[in-house]
C-alpha positions in Angstrom: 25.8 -5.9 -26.4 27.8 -4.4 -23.6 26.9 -6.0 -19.9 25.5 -2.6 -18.9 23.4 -2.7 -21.7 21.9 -6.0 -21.9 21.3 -5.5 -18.0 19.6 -2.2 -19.0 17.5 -4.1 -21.6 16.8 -6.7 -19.1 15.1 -4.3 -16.4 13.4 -3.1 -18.6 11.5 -6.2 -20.4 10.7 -7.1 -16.3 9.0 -4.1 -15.8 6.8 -3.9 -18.7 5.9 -7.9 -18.0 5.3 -6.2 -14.1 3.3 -2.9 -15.5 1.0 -5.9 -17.6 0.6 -8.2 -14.5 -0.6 -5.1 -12.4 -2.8 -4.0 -15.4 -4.7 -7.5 -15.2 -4.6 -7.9 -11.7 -6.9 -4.5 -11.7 -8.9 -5.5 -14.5 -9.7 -9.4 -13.0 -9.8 -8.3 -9.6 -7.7 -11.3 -8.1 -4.0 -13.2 -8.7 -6.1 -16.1 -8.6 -7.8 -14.8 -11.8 -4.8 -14.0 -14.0 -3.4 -16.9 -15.8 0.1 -16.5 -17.7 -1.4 -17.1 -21.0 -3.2 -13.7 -20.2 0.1 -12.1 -19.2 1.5 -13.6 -22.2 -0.9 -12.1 -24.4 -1.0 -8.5 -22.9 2.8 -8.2 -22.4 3.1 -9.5 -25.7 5.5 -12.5 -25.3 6.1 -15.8 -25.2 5.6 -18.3 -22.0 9.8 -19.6 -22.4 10.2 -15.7 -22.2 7.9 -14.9 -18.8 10.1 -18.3 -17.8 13.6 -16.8 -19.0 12.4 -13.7 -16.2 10.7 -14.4 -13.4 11.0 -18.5 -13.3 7.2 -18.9 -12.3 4.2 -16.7 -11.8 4.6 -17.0 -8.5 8.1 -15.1 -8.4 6.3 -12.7 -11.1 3.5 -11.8 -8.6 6.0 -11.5 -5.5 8.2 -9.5 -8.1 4.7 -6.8 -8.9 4.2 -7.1 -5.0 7.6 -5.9 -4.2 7.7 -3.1 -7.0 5.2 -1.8 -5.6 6.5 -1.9 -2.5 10.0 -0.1 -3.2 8.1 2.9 -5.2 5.5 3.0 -3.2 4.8 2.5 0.0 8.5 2.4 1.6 9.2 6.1 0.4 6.4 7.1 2.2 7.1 5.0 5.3 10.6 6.6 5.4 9.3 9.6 5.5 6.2 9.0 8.6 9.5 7.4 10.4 11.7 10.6 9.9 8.3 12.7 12.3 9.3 12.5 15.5 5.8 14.6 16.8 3.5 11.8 17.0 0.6 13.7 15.9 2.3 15.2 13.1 3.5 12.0 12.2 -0.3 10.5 13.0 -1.5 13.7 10.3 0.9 12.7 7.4 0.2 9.3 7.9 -3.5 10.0 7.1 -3.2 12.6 4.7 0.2 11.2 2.7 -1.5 7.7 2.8 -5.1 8.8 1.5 -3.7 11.0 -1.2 -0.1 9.9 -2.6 -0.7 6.3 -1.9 -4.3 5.1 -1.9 -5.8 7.7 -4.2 -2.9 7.3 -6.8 -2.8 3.6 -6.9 -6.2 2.0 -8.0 -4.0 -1.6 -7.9 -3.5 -2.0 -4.1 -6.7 -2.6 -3.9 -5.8 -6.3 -5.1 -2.2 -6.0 -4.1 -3.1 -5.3 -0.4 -6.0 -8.0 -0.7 -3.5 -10.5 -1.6 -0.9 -9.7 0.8 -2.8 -10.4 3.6 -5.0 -13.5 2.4 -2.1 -15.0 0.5 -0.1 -17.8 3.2 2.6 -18.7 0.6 5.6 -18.5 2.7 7.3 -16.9 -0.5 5.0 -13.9 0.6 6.1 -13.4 4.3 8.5 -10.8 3.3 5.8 -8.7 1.2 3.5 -9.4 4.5 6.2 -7.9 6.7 6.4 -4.9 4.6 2.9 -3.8 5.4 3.4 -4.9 8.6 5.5 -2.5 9.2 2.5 0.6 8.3 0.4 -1.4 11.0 3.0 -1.2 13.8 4.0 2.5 13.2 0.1 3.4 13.4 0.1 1.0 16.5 2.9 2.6 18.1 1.9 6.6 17.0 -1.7 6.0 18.4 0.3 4.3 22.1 2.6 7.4 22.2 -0.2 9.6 21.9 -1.7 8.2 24.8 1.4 8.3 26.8 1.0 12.1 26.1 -2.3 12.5 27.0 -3.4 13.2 23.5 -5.8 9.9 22.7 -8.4 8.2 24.6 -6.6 5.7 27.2 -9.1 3.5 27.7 -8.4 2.2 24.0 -6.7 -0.8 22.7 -3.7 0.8 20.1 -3.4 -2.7 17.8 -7.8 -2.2 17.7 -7.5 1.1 16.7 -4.5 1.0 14.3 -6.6 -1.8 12.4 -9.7 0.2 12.3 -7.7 3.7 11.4 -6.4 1.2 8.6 -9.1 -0.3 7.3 -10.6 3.3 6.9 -7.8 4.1 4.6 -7.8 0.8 2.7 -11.2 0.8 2.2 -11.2 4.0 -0.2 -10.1 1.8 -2.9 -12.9 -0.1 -3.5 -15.2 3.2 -3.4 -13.1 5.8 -4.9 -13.9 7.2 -8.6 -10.1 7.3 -9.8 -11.0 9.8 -12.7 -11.9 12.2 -10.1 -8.7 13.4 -8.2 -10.3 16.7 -7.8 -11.8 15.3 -4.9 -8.6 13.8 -2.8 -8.4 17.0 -0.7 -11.7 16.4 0.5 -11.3 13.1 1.0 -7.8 13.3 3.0 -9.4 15.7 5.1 -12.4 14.2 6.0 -11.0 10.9 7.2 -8.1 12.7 8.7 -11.3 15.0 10.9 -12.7 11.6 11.8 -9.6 9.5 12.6 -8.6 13.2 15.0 -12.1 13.0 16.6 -12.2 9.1 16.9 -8.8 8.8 18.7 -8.9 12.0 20.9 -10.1 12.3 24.6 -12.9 14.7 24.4 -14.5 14.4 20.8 -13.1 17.8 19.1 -9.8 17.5 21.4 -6.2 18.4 21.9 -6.1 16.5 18.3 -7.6 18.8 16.4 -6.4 22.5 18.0 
């Protein structure tokens, strides 16, 4: 088989092992939970094989970590960081999150859990990448104040963890089989983060 090929082949066998790891990892609720005799048996292979990819189910879970990551959540960071209006920026952040990421993704429910409970050092880089959500919140809450646009008196870091945990929080509550609702949803918590953050309760946030 040409290199290409066998290359081809390979990516592909690593993301059907990652697609079963991210299947149990829903279904047992934990890393902690999901042995590699269960990925074994749902991705249908041996344990020299998991071995031959990933080395150790540690480098398999930072591999499902970082998947997630690339299709994910950096495509919609990109884009947040390309808004240079902060409360246009602050909108899509609430709205893209909430309905492209949170609402499509029942799995980051454990992924995210992990990330930040997990001190591994071989999980610092997946740490920094969600790091990186925090600080842009952080930073488009402080440049709102700067323009007048959000309460002064509050503490950006506070309110970038609570605007967060908001959004994060959907995925322990959220029916998946009922998308019909995201719309709603998005708009709701984007109506409270608006009124939450804004001087003067229905504020310059919301006209």
């Amino acid at each position: 088989m040409a290199s290409g090929k066998r290359e081809k082949a390979s990516q592909k066998k690593r993301l059907k092992i990652i697609q079963a790891t991210l299947q149990l990892l829903l279904k047992k609720g934990s890393s902690v939970s999901v042995s590699t005799t269960d990925i074994c048996s749902v991705a249908r292979l041996t344990r020299p094989t998991l071995y031959h990819y990933f080395g150790s189910k540690r480098n398999l879970l930072y591999s499902v970590h970082m998947e997630s990551i690339e299709t994910t959540l950096r495509p919609y960071l990109d884009e947040a960081i390309s808004i240079d209006d902060p409360l246009k920026r602050l909108k899509y952040i609430v709205r893209t999150f909430t309905k492209e990421v949170i609402c499509k993704h029942p799995e980051l429910r454990v992924l995210i859990h992990d990330a930040l409970t997990m001190q591994d050092k071989h999980f610092r880089g997946v740490r920094e990448e969600w790091k990186k959500h925090y600080l842009l919140i952080r930073d488009t809450i402080a440049q709102l104040q700067s323009e007048g646009k959000a309460k002064a008196e509050m503490k950006p870091s506070w309110a970038a963890l609570f605007v967060l945990g908001m959004l994060t929080w959907v995925t322990y509550w959220f029916e998946y089989d009922r998308q019909d609702e995201v719309d709603q949803i998005a708009d709701m918590i984007l109506l409270l983060v608006l009124n939450g953050l804004g001087p003067n309760g229905r504020d310059s946030l919301t006209s």
